[in-house]
Backbone atoms as SQL, in Angstrom:
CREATE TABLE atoms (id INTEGER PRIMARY KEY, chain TEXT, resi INTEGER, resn TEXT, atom TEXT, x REAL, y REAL, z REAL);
INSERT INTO atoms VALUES
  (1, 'A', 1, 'UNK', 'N', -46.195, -17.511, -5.536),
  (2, 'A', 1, 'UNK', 'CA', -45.171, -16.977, -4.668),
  (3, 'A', 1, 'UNK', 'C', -45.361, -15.460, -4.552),
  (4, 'A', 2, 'UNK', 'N', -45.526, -15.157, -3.183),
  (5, 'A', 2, 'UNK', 'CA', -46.002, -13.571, -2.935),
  (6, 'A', 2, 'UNK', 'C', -44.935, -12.567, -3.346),
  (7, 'A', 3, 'UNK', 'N', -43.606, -13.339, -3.031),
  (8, 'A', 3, 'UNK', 'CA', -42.185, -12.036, -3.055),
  (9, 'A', 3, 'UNK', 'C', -41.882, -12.072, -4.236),
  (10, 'A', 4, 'UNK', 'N', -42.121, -12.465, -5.518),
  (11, 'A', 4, 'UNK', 'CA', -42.006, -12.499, -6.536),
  (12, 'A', 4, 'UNK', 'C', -41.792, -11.044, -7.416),
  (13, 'A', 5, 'UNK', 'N', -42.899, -10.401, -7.081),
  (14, 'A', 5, 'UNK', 'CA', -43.063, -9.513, -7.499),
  (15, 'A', 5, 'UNK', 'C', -42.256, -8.251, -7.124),
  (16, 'A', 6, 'UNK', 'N', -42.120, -8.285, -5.686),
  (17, 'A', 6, 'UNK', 'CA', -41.380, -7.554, -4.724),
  (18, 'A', 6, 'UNK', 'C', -39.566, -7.610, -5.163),
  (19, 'A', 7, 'UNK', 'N', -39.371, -8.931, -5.424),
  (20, 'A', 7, 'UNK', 'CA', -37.993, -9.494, -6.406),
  (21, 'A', 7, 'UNK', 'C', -37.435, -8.806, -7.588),
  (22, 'A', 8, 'UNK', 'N', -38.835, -8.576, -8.478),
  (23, 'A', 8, 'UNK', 'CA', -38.796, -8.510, -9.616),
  (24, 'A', 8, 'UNK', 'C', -38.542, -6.753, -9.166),
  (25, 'A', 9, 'UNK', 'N', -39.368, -6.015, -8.476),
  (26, 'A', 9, 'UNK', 'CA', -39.326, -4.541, -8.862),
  (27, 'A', 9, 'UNK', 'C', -37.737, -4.004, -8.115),
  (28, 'A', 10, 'UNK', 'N', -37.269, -4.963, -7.194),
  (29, 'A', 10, 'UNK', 'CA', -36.259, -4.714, -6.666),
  (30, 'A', 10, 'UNK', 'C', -34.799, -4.782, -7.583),
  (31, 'A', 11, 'UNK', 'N', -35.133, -6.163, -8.704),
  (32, 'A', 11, 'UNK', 'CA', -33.878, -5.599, -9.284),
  (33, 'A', 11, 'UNK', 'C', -34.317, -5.092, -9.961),
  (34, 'A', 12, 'UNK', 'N', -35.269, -4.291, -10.816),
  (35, 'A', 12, 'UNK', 'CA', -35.353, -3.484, -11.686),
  (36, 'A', 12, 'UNK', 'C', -34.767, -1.935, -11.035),
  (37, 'A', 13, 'UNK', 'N', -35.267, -2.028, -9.967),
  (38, 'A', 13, 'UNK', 'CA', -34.596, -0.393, -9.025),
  (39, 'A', 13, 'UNK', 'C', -32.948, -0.462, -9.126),
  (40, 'A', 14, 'UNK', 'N', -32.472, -2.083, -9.146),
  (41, 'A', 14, 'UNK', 'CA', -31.130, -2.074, -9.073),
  (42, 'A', 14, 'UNK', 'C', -30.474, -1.679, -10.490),
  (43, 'A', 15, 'UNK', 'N', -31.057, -2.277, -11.562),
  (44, 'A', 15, 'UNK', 'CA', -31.003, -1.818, -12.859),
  (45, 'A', 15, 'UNK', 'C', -30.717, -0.350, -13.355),
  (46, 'A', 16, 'UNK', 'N', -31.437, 0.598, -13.095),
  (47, 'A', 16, 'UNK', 'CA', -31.941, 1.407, -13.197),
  (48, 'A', 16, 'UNK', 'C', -31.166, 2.698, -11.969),
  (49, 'A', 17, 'UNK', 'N', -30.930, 1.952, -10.574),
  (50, 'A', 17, 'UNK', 'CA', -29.353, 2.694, -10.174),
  (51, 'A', 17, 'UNK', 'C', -28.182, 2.608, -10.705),
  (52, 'A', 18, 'UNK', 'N', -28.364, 1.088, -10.976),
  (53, 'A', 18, 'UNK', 'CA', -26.929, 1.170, -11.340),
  (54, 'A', 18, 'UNK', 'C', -26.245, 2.210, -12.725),
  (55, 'A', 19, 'UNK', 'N', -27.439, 1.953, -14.078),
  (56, 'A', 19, 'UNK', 'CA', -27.402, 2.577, -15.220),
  (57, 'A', 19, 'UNK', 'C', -27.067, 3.866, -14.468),
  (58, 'A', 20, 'UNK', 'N', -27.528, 4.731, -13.957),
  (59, 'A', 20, 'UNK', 'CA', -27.886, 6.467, -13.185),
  (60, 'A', 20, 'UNK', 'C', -26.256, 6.092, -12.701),
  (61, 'A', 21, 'UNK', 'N', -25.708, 5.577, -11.932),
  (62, 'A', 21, 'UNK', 'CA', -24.303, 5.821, -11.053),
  (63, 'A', 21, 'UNK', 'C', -23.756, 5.563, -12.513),
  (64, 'A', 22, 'UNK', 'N', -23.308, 5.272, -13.361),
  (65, 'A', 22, 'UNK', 'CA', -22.785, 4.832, -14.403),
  (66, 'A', 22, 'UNK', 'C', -22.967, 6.289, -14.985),
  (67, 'A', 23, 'UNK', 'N', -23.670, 6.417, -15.400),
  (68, 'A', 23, 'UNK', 'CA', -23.740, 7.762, -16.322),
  (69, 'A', 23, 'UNK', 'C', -23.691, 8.727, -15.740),
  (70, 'A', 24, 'UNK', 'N', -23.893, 8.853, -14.828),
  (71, 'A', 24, 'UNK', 'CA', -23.746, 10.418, -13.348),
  (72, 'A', 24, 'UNK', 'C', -22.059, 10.352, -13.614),
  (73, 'A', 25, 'UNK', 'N', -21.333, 9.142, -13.427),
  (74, 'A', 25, 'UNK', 'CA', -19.847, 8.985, -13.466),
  (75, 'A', 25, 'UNK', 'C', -19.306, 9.785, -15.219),
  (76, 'A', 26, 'UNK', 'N', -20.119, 9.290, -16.085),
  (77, 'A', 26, 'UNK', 'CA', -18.904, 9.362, -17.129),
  (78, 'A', 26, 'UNK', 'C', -19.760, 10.990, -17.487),
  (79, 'A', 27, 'UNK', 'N', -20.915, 11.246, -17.106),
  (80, 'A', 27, 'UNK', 'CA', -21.307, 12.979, -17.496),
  (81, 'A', 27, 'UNK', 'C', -20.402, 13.892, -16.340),
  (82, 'A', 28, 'UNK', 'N', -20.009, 13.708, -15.086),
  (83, 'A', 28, 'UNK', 'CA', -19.305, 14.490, -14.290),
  (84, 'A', 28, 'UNK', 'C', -17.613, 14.413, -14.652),
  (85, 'A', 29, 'UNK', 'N', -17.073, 13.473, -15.370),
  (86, 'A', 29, 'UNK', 'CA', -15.612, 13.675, -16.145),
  (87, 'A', 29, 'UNK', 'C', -16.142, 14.188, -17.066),
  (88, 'A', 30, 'UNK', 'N', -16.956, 14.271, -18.024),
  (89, 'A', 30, 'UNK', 'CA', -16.856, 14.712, -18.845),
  (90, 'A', 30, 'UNK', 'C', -17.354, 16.613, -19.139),
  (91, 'A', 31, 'UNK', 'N', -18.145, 16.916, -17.971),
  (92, 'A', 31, 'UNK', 'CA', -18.198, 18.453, -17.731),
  (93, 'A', 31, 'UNK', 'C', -16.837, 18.773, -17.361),
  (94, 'A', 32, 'UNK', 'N', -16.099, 17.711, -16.738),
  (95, 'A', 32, 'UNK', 'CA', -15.096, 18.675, -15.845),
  (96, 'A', 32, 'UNK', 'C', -14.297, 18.991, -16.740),
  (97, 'A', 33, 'UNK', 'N', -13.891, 17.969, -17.849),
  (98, 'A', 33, 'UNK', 'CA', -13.305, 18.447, -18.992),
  (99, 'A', 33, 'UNK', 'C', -13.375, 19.319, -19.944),
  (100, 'A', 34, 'UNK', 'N', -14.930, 19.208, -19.928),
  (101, 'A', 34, 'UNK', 'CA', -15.054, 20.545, -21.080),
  (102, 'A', 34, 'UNK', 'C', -14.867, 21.700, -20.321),
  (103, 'A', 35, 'UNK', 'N', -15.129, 21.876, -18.954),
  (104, 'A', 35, 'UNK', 'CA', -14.589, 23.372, -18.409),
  (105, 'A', 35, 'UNK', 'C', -13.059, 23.776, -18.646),
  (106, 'A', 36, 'UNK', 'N', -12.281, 22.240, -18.486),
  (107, 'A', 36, 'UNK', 'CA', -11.021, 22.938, -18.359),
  (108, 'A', 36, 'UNK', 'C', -10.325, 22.962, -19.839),
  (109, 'A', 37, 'UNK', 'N', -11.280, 22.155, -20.935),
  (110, 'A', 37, 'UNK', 'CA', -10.978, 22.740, -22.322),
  (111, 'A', 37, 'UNK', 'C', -11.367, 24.382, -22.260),
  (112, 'A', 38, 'UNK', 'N', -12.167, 24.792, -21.910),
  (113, 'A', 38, 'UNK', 'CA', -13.062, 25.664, -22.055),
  (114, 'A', 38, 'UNK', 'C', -11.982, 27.283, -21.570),
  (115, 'A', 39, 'UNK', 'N', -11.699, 26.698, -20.636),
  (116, 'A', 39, 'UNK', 'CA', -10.777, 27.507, -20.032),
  (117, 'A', 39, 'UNK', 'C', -9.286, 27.712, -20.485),
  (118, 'A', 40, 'UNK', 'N', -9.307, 26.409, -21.692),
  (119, 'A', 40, 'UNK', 'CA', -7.568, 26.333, -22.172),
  (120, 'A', 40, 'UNK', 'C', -6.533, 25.836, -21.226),
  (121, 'A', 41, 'UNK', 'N', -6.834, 25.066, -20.057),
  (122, 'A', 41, 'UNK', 'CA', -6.089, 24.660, -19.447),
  (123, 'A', 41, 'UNK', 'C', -5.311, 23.366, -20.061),
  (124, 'A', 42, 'UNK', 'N', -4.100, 23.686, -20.348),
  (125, 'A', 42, 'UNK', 'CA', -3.858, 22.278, -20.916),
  (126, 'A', 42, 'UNK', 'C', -2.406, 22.067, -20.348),
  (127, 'A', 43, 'UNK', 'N', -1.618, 23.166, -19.664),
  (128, 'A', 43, 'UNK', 'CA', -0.159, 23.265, -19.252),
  (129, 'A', 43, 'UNK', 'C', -0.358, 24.025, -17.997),
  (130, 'A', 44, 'UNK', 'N', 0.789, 23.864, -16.583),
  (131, 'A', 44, 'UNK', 'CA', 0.936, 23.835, -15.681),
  (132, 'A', 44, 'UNK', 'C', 0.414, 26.013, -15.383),
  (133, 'A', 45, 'UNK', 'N', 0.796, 26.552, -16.502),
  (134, 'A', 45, 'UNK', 'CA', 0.799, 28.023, -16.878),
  (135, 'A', 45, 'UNK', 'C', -0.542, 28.578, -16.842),
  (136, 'A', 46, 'UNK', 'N', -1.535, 27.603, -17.484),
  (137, 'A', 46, 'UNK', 'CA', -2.620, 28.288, -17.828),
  (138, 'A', 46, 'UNK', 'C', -3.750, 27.435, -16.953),
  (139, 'A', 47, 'UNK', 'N', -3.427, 26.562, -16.031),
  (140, 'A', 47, 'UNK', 'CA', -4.330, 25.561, -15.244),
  (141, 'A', 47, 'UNK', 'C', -4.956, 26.522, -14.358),
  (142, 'A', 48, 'UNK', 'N', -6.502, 25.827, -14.098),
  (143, 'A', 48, 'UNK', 'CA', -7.301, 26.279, -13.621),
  (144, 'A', 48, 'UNK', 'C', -7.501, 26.195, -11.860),
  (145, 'A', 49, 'UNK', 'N', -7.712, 26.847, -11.089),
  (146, 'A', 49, 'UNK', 'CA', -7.563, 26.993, -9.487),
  (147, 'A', 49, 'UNK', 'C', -8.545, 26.445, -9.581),
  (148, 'A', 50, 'UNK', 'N', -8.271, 24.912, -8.239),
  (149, 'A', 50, 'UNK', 'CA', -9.537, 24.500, -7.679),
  (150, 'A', 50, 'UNK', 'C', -10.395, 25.058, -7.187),
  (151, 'A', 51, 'UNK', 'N', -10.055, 26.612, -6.545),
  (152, 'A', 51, 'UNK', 'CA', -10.888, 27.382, -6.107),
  (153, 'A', 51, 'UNK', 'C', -12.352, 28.210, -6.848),
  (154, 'A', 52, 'UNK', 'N', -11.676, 27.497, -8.354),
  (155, 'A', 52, 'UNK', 'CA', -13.035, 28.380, -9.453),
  (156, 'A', 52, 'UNK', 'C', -14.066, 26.946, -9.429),
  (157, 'A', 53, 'UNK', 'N', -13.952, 25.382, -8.849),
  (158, 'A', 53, 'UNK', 'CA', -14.373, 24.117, -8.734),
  (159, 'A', 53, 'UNK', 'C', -15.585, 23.959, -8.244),
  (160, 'A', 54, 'UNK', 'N', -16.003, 23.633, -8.202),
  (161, 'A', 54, 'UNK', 'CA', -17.603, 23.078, -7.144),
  (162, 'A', 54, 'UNK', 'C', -16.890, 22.000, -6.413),
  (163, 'A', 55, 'UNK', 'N', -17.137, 21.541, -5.108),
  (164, 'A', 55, 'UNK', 'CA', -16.961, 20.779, -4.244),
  (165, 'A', 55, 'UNK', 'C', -16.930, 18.966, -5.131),
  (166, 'A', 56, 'UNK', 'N', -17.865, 19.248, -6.042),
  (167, 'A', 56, 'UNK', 'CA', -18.449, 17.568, -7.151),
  (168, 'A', 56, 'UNK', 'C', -17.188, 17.693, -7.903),
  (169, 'A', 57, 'UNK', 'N', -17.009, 18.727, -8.729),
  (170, 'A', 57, 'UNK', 'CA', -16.015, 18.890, -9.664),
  (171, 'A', 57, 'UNK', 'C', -14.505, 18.551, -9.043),
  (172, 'A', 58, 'UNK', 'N', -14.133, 19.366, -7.916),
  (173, 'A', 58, 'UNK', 'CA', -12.998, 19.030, -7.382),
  (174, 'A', 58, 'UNK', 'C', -12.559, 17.943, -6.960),
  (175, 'A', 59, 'UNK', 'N', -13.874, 16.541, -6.736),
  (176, 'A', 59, 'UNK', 'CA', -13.755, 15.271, -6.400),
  (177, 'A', 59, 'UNK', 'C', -13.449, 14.593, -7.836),
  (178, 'A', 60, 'UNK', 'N', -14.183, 15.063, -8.490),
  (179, 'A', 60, 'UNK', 'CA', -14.330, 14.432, -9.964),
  (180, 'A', 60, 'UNK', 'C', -12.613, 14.710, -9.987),
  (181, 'A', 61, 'UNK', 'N', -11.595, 15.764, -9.737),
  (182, 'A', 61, 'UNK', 'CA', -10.683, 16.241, -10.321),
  (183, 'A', 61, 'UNK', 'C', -9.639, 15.505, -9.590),
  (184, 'A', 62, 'UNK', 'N', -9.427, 14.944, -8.443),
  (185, 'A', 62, 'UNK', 'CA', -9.118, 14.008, -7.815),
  (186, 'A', 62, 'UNK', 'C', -9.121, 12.319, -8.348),
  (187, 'A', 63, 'UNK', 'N', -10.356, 12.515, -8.541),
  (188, 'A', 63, 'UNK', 'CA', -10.283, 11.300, -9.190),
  (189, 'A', 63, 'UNK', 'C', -10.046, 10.534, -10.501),
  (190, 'A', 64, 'UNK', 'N', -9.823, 11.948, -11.198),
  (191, 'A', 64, 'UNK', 'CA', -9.006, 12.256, -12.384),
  (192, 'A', 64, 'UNK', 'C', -7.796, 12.132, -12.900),
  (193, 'A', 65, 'UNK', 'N', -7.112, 12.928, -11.465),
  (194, 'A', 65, 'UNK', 'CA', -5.725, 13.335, -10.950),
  (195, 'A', 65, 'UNK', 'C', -5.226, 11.809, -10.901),
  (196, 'A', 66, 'UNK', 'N', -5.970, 11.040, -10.116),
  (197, 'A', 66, 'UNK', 'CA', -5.239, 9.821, -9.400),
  (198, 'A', 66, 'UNK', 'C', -4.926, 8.859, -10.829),
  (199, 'A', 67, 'UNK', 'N', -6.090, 8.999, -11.755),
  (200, 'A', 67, 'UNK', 'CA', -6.051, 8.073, -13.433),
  (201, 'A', 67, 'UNK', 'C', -5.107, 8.592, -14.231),
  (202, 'A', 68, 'UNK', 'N', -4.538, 9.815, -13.740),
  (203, 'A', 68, 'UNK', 'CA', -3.459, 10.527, -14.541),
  (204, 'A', 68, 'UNK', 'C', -3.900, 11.018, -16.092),
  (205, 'A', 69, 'UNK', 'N', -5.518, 11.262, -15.853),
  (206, 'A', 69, 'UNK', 'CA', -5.757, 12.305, -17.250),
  (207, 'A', 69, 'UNK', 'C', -5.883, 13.783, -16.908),
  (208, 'A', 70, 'UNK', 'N', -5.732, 14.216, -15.675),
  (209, 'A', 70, 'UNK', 'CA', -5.384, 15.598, -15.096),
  (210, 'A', 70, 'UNK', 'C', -3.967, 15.754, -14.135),
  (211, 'A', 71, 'UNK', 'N', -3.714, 17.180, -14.082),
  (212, 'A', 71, 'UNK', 'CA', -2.564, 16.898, -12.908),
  (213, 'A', 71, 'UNK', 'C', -3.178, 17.927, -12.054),
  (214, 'A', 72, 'UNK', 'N', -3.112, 17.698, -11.164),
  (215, 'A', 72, 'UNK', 'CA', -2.869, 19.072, -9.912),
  (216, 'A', 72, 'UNK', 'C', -1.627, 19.216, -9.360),
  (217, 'A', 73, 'UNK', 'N', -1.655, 20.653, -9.310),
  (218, 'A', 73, 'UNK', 'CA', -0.188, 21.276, -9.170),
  (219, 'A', 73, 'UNK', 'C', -0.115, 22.601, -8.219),
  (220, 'A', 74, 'UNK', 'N', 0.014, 22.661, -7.096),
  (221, 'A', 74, 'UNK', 'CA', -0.127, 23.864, -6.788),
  (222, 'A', 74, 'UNK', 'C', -1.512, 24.493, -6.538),
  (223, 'A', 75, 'UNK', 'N', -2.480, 23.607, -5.622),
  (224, 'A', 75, 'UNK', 'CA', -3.921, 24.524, -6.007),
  (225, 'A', 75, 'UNK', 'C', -4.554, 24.165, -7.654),
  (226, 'A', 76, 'UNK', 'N', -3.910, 23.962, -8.488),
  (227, 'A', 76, 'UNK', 'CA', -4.043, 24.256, -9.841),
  (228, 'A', 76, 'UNK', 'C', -4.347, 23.193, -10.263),
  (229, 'A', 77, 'UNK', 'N', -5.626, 22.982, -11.662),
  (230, 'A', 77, 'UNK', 'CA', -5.439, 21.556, -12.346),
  (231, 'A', 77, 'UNK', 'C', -5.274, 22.159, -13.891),
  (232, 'A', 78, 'UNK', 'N', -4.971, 21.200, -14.632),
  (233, 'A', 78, 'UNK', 'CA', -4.787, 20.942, -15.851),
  (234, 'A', 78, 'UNK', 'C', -4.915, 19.472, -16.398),
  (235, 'A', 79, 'UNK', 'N', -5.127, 19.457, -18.025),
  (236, 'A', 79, 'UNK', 'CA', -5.271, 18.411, -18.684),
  (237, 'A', 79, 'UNK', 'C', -4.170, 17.672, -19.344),
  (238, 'A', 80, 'UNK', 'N', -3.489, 16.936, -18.952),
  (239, 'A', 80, 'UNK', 'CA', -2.270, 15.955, -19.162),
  (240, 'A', 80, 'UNK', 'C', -2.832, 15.381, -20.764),
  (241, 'A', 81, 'UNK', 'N', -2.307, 16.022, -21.415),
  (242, 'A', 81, 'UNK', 'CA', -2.971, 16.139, -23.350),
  (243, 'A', 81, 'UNK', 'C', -2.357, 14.211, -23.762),
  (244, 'A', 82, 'UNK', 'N', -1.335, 14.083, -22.774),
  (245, 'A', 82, 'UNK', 'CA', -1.121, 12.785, -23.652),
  (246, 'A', 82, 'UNK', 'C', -1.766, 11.697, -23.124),
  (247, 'A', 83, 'UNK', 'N', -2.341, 11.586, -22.214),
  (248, 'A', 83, 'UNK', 'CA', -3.282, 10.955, -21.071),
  (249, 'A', 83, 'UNK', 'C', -5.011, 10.859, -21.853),
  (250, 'A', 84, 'UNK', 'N', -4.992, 11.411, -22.595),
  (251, 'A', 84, 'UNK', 'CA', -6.421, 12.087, -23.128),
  (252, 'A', 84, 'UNK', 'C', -7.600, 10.373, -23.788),
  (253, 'A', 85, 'UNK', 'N', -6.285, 9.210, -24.224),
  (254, 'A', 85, 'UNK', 'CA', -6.710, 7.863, -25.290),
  (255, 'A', 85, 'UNK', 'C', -6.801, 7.534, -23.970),
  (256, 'A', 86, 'UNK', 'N', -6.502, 7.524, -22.945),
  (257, 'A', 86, 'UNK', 'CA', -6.376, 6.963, -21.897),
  (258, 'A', 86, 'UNK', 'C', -8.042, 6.702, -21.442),
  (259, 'A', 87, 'UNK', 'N', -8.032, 8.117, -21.097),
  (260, 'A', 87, 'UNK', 'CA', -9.396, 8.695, -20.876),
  (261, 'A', 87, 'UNK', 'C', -10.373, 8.068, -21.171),
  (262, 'A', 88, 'UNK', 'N', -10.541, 8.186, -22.616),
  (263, 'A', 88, 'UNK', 'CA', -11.415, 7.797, -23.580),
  (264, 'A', 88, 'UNK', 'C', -11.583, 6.451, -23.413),
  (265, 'A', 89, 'UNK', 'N', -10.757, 5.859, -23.468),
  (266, 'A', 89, 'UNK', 'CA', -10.463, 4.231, -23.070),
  (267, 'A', 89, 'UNK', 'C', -11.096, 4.246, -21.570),
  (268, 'A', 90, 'UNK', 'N', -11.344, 4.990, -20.701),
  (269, 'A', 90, 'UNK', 'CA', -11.604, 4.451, -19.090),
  (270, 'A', 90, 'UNK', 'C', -13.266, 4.823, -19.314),
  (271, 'A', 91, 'UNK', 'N', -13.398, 6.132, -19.892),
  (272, 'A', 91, 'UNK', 'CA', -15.146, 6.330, -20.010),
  (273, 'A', 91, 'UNK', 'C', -15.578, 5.335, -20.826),
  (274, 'A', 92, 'UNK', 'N', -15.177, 4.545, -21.774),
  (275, 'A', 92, 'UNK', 'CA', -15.761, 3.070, -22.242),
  (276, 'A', 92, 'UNK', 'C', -15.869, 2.318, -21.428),
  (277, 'A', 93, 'UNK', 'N', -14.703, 1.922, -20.964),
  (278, 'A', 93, 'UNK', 'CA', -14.753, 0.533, -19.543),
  (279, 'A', 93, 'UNK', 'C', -16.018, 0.732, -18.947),
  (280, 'A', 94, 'UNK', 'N', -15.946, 1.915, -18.304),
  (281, 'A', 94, 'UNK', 'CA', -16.796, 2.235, -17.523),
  (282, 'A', 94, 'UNK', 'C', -18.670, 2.087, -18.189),
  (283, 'A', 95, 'UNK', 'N', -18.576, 2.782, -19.243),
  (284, 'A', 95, 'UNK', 'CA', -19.974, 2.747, -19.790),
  (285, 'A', 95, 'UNK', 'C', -20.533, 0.795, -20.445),
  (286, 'A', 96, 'UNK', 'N', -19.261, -0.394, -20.546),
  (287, 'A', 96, 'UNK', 'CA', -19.414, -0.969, -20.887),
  (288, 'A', 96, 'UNK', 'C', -19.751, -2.083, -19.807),
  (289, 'A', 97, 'UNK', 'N', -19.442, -1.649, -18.680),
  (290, 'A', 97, 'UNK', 'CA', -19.435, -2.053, -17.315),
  (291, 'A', 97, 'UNK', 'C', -20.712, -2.258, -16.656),
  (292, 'A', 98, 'UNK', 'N', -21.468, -0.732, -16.729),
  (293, 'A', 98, 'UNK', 'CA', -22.817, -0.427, -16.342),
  (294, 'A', 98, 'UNK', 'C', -23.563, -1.642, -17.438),
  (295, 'A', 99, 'UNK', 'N', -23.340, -1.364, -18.948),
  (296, 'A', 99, 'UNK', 'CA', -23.997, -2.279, -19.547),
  (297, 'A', 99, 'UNK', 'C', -24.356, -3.302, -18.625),
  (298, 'A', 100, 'UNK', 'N', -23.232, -4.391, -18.632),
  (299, 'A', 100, 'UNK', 'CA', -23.078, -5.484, -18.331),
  (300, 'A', 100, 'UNK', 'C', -23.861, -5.366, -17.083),
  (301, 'A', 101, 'UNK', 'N', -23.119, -5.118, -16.234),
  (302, 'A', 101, 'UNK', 'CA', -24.377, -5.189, -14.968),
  (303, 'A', 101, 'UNK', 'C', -25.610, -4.728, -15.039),
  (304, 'A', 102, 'UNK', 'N', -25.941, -4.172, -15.901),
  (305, 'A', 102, 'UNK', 'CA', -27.824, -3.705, -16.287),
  (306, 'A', 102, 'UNK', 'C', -28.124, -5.036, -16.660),
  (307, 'A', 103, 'UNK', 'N', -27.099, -5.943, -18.035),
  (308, 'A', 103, 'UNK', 'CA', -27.785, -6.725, -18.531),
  (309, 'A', 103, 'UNK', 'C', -27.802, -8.078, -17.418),
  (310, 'A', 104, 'UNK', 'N', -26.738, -8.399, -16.912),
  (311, 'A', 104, 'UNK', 'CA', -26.936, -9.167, -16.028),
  (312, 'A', 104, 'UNK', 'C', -28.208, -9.214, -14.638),
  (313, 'A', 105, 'UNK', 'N', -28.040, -7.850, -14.681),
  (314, 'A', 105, 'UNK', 'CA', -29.181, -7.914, -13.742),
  (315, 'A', 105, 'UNK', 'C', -30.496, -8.289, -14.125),
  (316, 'A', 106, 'UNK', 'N', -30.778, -7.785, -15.321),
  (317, 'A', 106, 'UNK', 'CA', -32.059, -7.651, -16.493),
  (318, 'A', 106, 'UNK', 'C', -32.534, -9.268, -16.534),
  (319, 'A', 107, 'UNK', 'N', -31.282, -10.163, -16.867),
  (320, 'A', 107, 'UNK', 'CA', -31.266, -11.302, -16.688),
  (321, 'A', 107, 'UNK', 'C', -31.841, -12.152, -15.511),
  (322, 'A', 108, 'UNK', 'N', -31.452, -11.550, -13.953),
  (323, 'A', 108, 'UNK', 'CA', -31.705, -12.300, -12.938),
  (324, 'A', 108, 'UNK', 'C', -33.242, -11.841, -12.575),
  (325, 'A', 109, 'UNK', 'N', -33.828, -10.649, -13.551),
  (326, 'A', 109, 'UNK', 'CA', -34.931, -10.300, -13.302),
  (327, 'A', 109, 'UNK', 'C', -35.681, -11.313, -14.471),
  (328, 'A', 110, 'UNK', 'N', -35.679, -11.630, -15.398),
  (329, 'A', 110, 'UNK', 'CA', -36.534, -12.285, -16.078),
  (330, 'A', 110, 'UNK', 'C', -36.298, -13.504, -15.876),
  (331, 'A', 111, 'UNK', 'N', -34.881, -14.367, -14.846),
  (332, 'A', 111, 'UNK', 'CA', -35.177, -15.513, -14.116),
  (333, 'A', 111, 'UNK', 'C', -36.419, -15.555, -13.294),
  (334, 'A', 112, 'UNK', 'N', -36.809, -14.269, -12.399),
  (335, 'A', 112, 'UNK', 'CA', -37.468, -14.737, -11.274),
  (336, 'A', 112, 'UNK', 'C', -38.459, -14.772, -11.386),
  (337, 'A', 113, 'UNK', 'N', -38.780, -13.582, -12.779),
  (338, 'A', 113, 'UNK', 'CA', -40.395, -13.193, -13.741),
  (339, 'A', 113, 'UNK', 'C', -40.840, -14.891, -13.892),
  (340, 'A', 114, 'UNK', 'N', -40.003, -15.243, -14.459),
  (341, 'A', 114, 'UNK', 'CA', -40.173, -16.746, -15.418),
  (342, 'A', 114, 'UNK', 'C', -40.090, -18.065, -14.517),
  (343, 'A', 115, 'UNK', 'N', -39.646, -18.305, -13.649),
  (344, 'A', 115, 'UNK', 'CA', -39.547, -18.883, -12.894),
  (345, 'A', 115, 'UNK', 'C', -41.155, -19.661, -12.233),
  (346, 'A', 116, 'UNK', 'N', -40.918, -21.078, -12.087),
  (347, 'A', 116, 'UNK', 'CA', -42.331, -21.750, -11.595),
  (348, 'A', 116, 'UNK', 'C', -42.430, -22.197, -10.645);
């Protein structure tokens, strides 16, 4: 079988995006956080202007905002300190997620390897 091979390198590319979107996800929360540790933002007083943000960061901060482990307030973000297990708990899901779909995929690739 000619497409076999063509099969095989295709989900490995899928493998191998998917792992990269997975970890691109939980390394871009996790810079954004250490900036705004970094900065001491932790209350509405000392929060950091989206305007000091990168365009990535400010999405990341949005999408943060919406999980309720940041707030935006005014232009302003900060780190919602009791939200923080939350966090921690969603960058697992997430990293346990990619697993799974690597391994599943890994799987439908050594079906098609093996396959007669």
């Amino acid at each position: 079988m000619p497409g076999r091979g063509l099969a095989t390198a295709l989900i490995l590319i899928l493998i191998a995006l998917a792992c990269l979107a997975g970890v691109r996800r939980i390394e871009r929360d996790r810079r954004l956080m250490a900036k705004l540790r970094t900065h001491g933002a932790f209350d509405p007083q000392s929060a950091l202007s989206l305007d000091r943000l990168s365009v990535d960061e400010r999405d990341c901060a949005e999408t943060l905002a919406r999980a309720g482990v940041i707030a935006i307030l005014r232009n302003r973000c900060h780190i919602v300190q009791s939200q923080l297990t939350m966090f921690r708990r969603k960058r697992i899901r997430v990293a346990i997620s990619v697993a799974v779909i690597a391994l599943v995929l890994a799987a439908l690739a050594a079906t098609v390897i093996l396959r007669r």
